[in-house]
N, C-alpha and C positions, 0 to 999 in steps of 0.2 A: 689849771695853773698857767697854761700856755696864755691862753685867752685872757686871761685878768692881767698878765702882764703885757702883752700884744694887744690892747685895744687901740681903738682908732685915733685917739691922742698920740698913742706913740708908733703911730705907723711910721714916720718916719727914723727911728730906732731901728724897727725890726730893716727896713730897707739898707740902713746901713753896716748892721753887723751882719746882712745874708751880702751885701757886697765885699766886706773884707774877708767873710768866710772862702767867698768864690776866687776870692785874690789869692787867699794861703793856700788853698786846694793845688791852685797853678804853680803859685811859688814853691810848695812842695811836693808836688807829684808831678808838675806838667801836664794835666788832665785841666782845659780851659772849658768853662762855662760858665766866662763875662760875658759873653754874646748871646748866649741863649734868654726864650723867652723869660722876663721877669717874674710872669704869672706862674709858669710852669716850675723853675724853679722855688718861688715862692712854698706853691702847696707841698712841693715835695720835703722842703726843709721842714713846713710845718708838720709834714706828716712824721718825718722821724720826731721829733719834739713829742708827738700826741702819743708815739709806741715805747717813749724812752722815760728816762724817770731826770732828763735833763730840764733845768726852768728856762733857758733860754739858750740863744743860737751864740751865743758867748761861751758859752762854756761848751756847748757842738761841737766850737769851732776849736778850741781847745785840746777836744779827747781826737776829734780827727785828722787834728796836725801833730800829734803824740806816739797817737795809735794805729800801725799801718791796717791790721787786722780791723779795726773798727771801721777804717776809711774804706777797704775792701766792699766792706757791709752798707755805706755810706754810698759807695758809687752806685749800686744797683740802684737806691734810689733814686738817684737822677737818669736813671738807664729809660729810654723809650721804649717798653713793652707791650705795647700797644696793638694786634698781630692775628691773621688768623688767616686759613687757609684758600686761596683762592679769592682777596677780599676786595669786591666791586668785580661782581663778576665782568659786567660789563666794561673793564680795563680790557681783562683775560681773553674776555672774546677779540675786541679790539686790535688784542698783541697776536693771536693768532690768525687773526683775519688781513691786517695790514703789514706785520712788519714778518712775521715766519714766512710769505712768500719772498721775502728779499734776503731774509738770513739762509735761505734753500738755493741761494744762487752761491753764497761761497765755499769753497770745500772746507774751510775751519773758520768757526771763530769764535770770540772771547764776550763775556759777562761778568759785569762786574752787580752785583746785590747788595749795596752801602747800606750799612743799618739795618740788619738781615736779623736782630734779636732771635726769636727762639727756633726761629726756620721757618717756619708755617707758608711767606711767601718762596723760600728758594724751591722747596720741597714742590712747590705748588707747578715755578717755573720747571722746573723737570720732569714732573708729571707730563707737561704740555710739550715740552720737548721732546721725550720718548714716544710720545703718539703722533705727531708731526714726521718722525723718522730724523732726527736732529742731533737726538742727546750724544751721539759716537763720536759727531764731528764738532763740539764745542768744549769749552772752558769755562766752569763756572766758577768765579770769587765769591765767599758770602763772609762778609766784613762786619763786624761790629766792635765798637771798647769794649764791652763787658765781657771779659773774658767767662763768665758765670753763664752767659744768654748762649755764646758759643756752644760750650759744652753740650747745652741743653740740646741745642740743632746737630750738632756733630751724632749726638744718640738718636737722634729720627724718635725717639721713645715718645708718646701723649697721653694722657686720660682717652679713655675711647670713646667716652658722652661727652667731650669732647668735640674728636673728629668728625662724629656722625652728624655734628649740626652742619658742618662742613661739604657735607653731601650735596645740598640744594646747591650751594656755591658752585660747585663743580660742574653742576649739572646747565645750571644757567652761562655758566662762561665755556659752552660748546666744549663740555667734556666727550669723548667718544666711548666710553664705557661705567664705569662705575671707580668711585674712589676706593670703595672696599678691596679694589683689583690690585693694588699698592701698597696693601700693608698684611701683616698679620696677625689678629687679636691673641694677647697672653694675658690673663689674669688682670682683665678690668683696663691693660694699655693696651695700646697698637703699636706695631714696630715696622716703619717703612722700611719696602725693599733697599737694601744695601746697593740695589746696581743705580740707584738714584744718587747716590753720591760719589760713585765712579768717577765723576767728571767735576765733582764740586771740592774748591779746595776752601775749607774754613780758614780766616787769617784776623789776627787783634788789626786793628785801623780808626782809627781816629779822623773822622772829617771835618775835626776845627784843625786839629794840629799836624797831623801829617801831610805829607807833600801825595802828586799822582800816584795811583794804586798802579796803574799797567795801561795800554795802548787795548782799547776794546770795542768793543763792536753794537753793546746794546748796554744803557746801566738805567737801573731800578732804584730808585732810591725815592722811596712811598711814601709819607705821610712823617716824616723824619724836619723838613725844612720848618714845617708849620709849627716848630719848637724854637726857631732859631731868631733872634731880632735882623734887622735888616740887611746891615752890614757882613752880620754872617751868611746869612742868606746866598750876597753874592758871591762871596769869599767862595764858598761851595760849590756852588752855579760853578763859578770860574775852575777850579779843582774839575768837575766833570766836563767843560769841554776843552779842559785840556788832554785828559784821559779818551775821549774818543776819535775814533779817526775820521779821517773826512768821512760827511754822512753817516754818521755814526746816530744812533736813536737815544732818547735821553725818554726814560717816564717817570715823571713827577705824583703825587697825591691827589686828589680831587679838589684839595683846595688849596693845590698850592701852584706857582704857576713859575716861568720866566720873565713873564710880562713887568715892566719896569723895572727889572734887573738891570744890572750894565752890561748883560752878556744878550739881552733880546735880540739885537738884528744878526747873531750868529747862529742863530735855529730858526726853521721854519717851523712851523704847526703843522703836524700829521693827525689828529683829534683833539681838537680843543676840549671837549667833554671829556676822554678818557684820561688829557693830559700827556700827550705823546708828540714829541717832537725831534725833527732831525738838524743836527748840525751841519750848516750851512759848507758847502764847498771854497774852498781859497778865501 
């Protein structure tokens, strides 16, 4: 039904009722994503269309400006869930090898993990933290809208076929013992240790529409930009180096970069491959 009505005559249709849909979304909830990629948006509208018994993003648009409860269910779908433990080991090793010697010179400080969905990365950053001898003296934020993806991470809870693919990860990004060290297997899940999130505070945060999270010391924000069209891009850029302090560390995604941003000549490159860069002095 979707597809007989959405074909390539009326692509430009579907482009404009997923534009007024993204307009009523903001007009009514304050949750913006005009900025975001058009592609990604796209499949994702199409994809509720395909699980729904709706004929078109008109009448979507309709039940999700009516229905908080639907819209609820609506946001996960444009949620970035995209996630997984330890992922590019060769960041992991990177962050331990170049910037934990410099976070081991201050007696405190702070992390901020933007777009942190179901935890896989934060859980991952504190694995590495607690074995560096760290985790006592930091702060960690782990930030996403989805109040649903929160939850999920605030419970440390997984599939445990799973986590175990997760193992090589670990092992590659210069883990010092084993992942299995950090959880405990119950009935087909794995439940990481609780002293892992001693230091992590989970928070709802919006990085189109909310202002600086806090003044910190290292922020993660992974494969989240490569969603974003340009403008947002910078918008964000900008939000994180206002958030760090001088020479503060910024890590990006593998494909995603500062370079031709508006904010480029206020970072230097610390790993152009892993994507790690510090905020320029004065």
């Amino acid at each position: 039904m979707v597809d007989s009505l959405y074909n390539e005559s009326n692509a430009d249709l579907l482009n404009i009722e997923i534009k007024l849909l993204m307009e009523g979304v903001f007009l009514r909830y304050g949750y913006d994503f005009r900025n975001y990629s058009k592609a990604h948006i796209k499949r994702r509208v199409l994809h509720r269309l395909g699980i729904s018994t709706l004929s078109s993003v008109s009448r979507l648009q309709d039940l999700v400006l009516r229905d908080r409860e639907f819209f609820i269910e609506f946001l996960d779908d444009l949620s970035i869930n995209v996630t997984e433990m330890f992922r590019d080991p060769e960041f992991f090793k990177s962050l331990r090898e170049k910037i934990i010697p410099k976070l081991k010179t201050y007696p405190y400080f702070k992390i901020w993990v933007a777009g942190c969905s179901t935890g896989e990365e934060v859980y991952s950053l504190s694995i590495l933290l607690k074995e560096e001898g760290l985790l006592e003296r930091c702060q960690i934020y782990a930030t996403d809208f989805s109040r649903k993806v929160l939850e999920i991470a605030k419970e440390g809870v997984y599939q445990k076929n799973i986590i175990e693919q997760f193992e090589t990860n670990y092992r590659l990004s210069g883990g010092k013992g084993k992942l299995s060290d950090y959880y405990k297997s119950r009935y087909g899940s794995v439940i990481f240790e609780k002293e892992l999130t001693n230091k992590i505070v989970f928070a709802d945060h919006n990085l189109v529409t909310d202002t600086v999270f806090a003044d910190v010391n290292l922020i993660l924000c992974r494969n989240v930009l490569i969603y974003f069209e340009k403008s947002l891009q910078d918008k964000v850029i900008g939000l994180f180096c206002e958030s760090l302090v001088p020479s503060g560390i910024l890590c990006l995604g593998t494909k995603e970069s500062i370079k031709f941003s508006m904010y480029e000549k206020l970072f230097e490159i610390i790993d152009e491959k892993s994507r790690i860069f510090k905020k320029r002095i004065g």
